[in-house]
DRENTORKOL-3810 file (N, C-alpha, C; in nm, 4 decimals):
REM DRENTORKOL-3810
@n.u->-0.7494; n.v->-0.9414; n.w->-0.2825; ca.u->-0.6457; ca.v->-1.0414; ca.w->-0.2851; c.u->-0.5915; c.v->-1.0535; c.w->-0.4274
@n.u->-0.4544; n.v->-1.0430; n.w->-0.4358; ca.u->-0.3933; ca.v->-1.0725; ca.w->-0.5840; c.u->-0.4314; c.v->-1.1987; c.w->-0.6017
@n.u->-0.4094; n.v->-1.2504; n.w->-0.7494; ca.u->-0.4086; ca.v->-1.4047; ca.w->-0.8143; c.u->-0.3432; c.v->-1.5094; c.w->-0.7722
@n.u->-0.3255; n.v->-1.5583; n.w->-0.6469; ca.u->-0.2449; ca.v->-1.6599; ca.w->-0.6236; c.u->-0.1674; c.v->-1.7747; c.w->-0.6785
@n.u->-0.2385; n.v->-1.7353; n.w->-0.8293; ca.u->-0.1480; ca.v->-1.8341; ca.w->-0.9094; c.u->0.0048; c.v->-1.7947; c.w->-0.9296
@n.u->-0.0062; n.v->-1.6295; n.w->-0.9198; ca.u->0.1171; ca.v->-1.5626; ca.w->-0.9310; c.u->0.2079; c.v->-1.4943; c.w->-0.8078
@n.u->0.1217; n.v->-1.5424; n.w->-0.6848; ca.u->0.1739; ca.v->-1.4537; ca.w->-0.5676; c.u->0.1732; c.v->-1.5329; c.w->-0.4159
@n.u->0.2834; n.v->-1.5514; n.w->-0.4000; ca.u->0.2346; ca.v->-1.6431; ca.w->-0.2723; c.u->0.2595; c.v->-1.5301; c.w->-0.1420
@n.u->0.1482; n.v->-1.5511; n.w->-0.0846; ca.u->0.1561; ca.v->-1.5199; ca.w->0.0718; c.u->0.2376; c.v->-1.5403; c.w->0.1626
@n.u->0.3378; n.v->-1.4837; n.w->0.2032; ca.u->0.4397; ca.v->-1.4690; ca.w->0.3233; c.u->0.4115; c.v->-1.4158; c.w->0.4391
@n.u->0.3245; n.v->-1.3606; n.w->0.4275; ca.u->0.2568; ca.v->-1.2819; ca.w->0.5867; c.u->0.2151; c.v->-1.3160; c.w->0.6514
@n.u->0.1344; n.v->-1.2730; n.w->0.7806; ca.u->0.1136; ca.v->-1.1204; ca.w->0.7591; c.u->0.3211; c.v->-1.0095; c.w->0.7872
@n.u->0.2781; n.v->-0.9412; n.w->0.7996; ca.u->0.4390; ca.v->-0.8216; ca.w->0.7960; c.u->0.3931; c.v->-0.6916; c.w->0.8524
@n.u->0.4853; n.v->-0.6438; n.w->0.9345; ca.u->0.4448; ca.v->-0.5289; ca.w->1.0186; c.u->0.4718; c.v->-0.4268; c.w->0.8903
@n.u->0.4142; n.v->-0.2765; n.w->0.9170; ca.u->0.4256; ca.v->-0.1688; ca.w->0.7837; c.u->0.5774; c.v->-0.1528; c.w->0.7898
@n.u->0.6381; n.v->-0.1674; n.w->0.8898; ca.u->0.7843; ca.v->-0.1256; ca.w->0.9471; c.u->0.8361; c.v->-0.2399; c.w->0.8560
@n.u->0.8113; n.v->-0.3289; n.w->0.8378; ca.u->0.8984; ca.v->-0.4557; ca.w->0.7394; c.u->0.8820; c.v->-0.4476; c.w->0.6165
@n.u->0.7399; n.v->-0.4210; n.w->0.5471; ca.u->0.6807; ca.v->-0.4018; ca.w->0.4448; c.u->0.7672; c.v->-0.2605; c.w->0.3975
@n.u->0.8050; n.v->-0.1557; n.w->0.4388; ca.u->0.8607; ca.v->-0.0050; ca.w->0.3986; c.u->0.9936; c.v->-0.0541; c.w->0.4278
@n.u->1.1028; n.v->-0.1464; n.w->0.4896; ca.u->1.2053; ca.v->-0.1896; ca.w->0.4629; c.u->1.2247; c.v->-0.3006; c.w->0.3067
@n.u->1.1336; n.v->-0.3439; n.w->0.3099; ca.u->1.1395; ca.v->-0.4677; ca.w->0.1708; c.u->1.1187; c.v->-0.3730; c.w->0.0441
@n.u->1.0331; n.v->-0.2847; n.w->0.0461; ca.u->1.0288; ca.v->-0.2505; ca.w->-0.0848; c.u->1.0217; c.v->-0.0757; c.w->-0.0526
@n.u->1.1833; n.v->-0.0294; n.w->-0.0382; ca.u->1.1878; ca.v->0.0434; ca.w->-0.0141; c.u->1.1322; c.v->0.2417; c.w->-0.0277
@n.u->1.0521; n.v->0.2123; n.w->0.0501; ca.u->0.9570; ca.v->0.2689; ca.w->0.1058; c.u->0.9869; c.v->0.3382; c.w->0.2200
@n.u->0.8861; n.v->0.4690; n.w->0.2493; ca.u->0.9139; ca.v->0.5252; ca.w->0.4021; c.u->0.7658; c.v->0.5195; c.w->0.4662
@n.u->0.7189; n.v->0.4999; n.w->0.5408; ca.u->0.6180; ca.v->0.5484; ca.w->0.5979; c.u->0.5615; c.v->0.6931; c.w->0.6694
@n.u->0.4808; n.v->0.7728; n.w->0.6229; ca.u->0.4564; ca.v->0.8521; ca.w->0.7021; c.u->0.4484; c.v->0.9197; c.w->0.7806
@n.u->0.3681; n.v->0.7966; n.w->0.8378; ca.u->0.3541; ca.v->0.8333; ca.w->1.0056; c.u->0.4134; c.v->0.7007; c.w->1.0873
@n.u->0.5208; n.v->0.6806; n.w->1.1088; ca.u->0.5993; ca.v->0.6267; ca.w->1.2054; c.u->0.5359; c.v->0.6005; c.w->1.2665
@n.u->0.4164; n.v->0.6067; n.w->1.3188; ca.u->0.3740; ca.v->0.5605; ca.w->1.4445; c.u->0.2788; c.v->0.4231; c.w->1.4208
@n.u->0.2712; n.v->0.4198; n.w->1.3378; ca.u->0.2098; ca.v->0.2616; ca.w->1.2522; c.u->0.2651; c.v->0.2065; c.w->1.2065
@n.u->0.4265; n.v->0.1601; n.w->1.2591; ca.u->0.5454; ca.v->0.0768; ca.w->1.2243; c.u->0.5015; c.v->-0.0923; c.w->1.2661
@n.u->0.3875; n.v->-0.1152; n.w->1.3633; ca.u->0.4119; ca.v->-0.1916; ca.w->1.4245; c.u->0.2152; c.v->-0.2629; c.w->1.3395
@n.u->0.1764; n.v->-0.1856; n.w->1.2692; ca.u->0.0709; ca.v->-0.2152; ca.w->1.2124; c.u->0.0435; c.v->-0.3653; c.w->1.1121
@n.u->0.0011; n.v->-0.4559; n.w->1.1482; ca.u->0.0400; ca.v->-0.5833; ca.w->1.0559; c.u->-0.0367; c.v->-0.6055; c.w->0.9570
@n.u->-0.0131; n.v->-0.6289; n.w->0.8048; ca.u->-0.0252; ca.v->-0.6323; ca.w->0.7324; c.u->-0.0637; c.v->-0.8021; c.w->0.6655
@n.u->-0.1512; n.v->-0.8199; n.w->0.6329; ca.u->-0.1719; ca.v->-1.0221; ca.w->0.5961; c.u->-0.1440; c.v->-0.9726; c.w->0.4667
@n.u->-0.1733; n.v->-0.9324; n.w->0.3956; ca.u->-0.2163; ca.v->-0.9137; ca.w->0.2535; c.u->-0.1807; c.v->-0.8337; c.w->0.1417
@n.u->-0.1750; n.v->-0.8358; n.w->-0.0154; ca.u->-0.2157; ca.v->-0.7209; ca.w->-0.0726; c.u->-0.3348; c.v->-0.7200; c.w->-0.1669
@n.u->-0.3463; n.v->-0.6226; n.w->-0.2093; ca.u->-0.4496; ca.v->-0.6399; ca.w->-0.3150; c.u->-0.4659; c.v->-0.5241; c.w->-0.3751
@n.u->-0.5819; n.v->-0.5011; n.w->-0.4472; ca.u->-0.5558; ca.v->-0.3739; ca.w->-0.5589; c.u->-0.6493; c.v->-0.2576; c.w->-0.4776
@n.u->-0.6033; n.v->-0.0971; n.w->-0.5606; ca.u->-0.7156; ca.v->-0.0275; ca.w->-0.4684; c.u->-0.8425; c.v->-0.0439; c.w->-0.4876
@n.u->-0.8957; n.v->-0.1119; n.w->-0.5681; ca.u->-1.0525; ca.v->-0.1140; ca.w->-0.6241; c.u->-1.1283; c.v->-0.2587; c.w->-0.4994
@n.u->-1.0200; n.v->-0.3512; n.w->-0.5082; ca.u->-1.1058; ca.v->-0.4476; ca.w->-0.3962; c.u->-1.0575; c.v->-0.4715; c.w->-0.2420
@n.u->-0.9436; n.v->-0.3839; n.w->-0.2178; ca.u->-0.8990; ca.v->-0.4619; ca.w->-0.0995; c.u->-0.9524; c.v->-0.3996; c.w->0.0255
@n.u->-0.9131; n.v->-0.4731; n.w->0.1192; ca.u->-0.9825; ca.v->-0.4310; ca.w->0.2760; c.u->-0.8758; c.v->-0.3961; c.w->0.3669
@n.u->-1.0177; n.v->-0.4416; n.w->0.4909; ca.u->-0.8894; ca.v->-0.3882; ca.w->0.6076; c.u->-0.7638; c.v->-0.5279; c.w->0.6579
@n.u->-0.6355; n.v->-0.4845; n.w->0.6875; ca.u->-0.5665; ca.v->-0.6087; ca.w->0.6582; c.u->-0.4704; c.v->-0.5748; c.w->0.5554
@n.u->-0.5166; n.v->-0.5292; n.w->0.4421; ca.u->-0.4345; ca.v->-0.5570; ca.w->0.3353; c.u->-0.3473; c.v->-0.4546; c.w->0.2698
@n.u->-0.2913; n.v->-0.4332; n.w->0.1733; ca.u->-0.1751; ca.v->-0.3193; ca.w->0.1259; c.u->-0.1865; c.v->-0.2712; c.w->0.0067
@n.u->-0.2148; n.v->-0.1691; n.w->-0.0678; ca.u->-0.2413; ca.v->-0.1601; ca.w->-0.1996; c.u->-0.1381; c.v->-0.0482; c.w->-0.2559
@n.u->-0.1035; n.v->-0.0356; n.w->-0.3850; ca.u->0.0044; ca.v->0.0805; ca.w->-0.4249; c.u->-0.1349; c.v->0.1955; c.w->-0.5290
@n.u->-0.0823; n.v->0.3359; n.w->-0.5615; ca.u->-0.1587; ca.v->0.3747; ca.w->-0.6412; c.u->-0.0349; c.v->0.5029; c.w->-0.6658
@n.u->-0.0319; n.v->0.4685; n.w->-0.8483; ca.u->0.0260; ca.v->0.5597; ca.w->-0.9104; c.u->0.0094; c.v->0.6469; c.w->-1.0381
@n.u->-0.1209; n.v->0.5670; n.w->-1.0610; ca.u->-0.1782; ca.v->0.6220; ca.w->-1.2101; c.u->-0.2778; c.v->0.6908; c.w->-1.2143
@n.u->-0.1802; n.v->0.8175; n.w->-1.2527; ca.u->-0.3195; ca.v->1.0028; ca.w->-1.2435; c.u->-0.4607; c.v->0.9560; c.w->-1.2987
@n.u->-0.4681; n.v->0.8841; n.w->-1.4110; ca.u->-0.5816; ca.v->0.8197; ca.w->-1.4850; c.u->-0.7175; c.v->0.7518; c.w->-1.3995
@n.u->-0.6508; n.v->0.7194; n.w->-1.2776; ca.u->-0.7013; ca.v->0.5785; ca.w->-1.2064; c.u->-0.7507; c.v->0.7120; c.w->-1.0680
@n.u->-0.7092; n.v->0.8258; n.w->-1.0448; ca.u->-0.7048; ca.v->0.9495; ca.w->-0.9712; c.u->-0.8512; c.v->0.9372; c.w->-0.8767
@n.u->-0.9357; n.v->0.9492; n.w->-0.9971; ca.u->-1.0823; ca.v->0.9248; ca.w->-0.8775; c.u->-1.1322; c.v->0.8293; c.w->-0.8312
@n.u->-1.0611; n.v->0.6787; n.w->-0.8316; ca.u->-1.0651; ca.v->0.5707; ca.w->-0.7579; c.u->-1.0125; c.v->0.6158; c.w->-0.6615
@n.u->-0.9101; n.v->0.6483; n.w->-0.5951; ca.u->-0.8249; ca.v->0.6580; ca.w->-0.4982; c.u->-0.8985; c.v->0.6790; c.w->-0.3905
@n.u->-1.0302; n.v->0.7952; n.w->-0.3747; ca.u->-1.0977; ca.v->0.8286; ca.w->-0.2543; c.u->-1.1444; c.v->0.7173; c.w->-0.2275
@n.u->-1.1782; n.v->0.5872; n.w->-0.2980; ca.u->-1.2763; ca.v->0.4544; ca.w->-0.2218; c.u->-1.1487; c.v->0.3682; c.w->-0.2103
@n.u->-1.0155; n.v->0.4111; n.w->-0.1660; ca.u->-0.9572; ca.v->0.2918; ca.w->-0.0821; c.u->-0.9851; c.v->0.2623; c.w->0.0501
@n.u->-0.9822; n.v->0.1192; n.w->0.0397; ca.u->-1.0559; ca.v->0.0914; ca.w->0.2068; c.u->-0.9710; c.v->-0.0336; c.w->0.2788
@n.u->-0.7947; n.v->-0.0394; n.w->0.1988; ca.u->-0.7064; ca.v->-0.0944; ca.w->0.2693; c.u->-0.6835; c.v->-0.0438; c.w->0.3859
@n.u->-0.5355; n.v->-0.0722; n.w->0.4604; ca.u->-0.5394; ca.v->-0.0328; ca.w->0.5696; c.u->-0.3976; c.v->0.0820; c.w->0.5070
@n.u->-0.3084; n.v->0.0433; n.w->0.4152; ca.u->-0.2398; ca.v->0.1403; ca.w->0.4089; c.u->-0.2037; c.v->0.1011; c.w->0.1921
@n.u->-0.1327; n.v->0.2279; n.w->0.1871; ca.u->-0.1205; ca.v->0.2309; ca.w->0.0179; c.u->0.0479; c.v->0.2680; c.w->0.0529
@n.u->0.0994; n.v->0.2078; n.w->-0.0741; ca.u->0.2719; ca.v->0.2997; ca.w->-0.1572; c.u->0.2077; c.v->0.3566; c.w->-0.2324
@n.u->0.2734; n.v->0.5123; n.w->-0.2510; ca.u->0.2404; ca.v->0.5977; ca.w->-0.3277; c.u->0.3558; c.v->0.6639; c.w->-0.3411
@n.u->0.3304; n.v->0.7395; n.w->-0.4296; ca.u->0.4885; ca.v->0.8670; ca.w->-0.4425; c.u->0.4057; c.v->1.0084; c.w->-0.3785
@n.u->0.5017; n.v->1.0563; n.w->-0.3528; ca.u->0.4820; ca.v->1.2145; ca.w->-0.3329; c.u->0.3672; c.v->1.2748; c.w->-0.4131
@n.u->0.3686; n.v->1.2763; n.w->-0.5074; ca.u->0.3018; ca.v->1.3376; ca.w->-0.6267; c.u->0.1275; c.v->1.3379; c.w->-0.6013
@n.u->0.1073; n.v->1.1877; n.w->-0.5171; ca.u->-0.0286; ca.v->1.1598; ca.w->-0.5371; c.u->-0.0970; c.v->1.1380; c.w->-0.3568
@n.u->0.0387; n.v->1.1404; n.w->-0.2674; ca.u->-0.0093; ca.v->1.1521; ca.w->-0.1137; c.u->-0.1517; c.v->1.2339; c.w->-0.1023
@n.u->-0.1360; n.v->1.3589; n.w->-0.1565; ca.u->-0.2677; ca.v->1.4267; ca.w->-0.0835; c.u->-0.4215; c.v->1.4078; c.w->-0.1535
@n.u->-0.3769; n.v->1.2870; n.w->-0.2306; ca.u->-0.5113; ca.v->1.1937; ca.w->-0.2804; c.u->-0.5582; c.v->1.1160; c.w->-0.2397
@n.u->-0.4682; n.v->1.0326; n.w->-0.0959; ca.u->-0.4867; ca.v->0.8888; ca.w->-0.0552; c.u->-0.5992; c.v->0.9643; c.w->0.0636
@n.u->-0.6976; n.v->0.9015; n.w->0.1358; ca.u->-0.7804; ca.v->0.9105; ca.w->0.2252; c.u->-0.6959; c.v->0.8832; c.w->0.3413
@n.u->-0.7580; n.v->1.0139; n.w->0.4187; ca.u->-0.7047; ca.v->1.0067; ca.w->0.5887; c.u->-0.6823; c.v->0.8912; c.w->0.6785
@n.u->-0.7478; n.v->0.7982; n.w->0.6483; ca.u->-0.7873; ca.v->0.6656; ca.w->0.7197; c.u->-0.6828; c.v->0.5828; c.w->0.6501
@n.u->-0.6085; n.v->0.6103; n.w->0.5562; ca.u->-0.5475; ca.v->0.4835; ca.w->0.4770; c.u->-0.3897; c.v->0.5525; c.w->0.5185
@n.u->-0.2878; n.v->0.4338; n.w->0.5895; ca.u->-0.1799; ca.v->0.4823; ca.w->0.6015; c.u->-0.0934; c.v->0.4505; c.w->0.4922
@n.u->-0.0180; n.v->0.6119; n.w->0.4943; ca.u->0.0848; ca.v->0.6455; ca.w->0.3197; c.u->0.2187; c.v->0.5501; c.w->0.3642
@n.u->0.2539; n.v->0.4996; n.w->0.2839; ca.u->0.4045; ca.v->0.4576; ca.w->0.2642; c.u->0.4700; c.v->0.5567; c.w->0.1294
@n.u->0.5567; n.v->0.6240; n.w->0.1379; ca.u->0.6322; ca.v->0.6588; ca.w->0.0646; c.u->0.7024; c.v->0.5960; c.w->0.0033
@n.u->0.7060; n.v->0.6566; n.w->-0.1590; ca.u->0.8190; ca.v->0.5708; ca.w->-0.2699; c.u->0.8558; c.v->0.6118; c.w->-0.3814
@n.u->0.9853; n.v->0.6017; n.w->-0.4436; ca.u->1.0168; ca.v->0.7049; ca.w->-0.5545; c.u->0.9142; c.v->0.6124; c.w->-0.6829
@n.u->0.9264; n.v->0.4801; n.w->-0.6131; ca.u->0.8627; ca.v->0.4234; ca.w->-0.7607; c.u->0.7310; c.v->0.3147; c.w->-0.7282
@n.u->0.6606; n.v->0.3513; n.w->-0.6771; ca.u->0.5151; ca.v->0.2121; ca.w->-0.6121; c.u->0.5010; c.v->0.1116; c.w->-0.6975
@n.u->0.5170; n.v->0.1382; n.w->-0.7922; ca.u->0.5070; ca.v->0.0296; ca.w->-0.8628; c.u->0.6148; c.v->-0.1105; c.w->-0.8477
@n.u->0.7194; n.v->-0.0702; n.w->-0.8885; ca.u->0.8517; ca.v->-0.1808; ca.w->-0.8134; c.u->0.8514; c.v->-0.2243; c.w->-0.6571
@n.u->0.7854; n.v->-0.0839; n.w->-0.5837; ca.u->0.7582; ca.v->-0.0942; ca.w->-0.4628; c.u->0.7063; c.v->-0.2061; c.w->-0.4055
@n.u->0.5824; n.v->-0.2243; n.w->-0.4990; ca.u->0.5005; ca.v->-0.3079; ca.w->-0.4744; c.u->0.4766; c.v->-0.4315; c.w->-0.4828
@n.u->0.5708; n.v->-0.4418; n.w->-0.6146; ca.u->0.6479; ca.v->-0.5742; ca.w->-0.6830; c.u->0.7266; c.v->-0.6124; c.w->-0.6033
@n.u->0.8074; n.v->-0.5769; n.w->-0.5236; ca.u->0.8974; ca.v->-0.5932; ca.w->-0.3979; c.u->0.7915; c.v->-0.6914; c.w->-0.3187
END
């Protein structure tokens, strides 16, 4: 869960709303309808929630995400774990800020 001092909760949001707001594509289309309560970072979040990952540095965290889906760019897709659904994005970071 982010800091709530800085983030208020609007959710939950289907992935299909979440990849319209912060423009994003999803993957696999077929988890448009997947609902989302939450975000949080890749190091603590669960199932439920949304995390972005863009920093090569941060690279061997990526295998212990255990959200339900990540924004990522192209560059770093074939890092995210099978189980975690990709949203596509030129920039995750703004993405995410979205």
């Amino acid at each position: 869960m982010v800091d709530p001092r800085f983030y208020k909760n609007n959710g939950p949001f289907s992935l299909k709303q979440i990849a319209e707001i912060c423009n994003a594509s999803l993957v696999d289309e077929t988890k448009s309808d997947i609902m989302i309560n939450d975000i949080a970072s890749i190091f603590k979040g669960g199932e439920g929630e949304i995390s972005f990952f863009f920093d090569k540095k941060k690279k061997d965290a990526v295998t212990n995400i255990k959200t339900t889906a990540c924004v990522t760019s192209k560059d770093f897709v074939s890092l995210i774990p099978q189980d975690v659904i990709v949203l596509l994005s030129d920039n995750p970071h703004d993405s995410f800020v979205k």
